[in-house]
N, C-alpha and C positions, 0 to 999 in steps of 0.2 A: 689723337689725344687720348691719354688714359683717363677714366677716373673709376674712382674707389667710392661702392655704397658703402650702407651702412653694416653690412655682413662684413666686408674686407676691411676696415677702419677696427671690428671688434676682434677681429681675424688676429688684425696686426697689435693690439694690444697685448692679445693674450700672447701671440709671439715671443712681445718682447716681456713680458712679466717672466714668462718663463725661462727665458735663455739668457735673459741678463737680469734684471730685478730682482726675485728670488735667490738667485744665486747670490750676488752681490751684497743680497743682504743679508744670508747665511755665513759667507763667508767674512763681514764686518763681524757680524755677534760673535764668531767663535772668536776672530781675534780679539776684540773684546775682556770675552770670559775664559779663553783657553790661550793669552799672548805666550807666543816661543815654545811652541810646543811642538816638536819636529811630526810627529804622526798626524797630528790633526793636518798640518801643514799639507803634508802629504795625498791623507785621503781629500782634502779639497782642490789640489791640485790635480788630482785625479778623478775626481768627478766633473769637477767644472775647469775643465783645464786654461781657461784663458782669465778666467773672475776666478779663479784660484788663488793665481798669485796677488793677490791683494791681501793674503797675508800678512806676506810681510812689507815693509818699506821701498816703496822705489820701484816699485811693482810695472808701469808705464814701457819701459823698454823692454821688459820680458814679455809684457804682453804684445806691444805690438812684434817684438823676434818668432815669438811663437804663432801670432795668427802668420804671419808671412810662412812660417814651415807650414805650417796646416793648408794655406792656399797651394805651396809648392807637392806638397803630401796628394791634396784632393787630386789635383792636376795628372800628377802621375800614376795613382791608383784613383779605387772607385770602390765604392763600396761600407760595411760598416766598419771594415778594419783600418779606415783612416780613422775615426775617432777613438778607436781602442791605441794606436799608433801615437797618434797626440796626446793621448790621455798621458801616454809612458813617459814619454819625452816631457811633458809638463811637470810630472812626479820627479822625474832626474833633474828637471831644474829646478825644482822646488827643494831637493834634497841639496845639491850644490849652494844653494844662495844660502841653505842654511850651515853648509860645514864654511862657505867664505864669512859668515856675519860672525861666528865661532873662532877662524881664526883671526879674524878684522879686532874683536873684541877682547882677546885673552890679555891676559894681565904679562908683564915683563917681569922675566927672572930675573929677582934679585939676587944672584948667587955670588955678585964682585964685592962681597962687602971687603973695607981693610979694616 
């Protein structure tokens, strides 16, 4: 049986503040105070590449698509160049979901008038 004192309990707090909390909650404020904003998009998808996308809407299956590339990524390689790797690939989806929400959204030429 495992158990966890009180060193590995604080251990794992600060873990998770760091790698999800923080993050999570930088990436709320901006969308917040900076909504649709392709760059910011961007650089938070590229720093926190999985709590990135919680930019924008609908966020859920990007995230779980990308930890699954990132499990397939570590697998294969080793090293720090899997999260410079992920980091890219999270920025290119981050910039896609923003040219598909761009054309999801444009307005319809009215050019038929009679």
């Amino acid at each position: 049986m495992v158990t966890v004192g009180p060193d590995g309990l604080v251990m794992l707090f600060f873990v998770f503040f760091v790698t999800i909390a923080i993050p999570a909650w930088v990436t709320l404020f901006v969308k917040k105070k900076m909504p649709g904003k392709l760059w910011a998009g961007l650089a938070l998808s590229f720093f926190f590449p999985l709590i990135g996308q919680l930019y924008l809407d609908g966020a859920a299956l990007y995230i779980f698509i990308l930890f699954i590339i990132a499990v397939i990524i570590k697998i294969a390689l080793s090293g720090v160049s899997v999260w410079f790797i992920i980091s890219l690939i999270s920025a290119l989806t981050m910039y896609v979901r923003f040219r598909k929400l761009a054309a999801s959204t444009k307005m319809p030429d009215n050019t038929d008038k009679a």
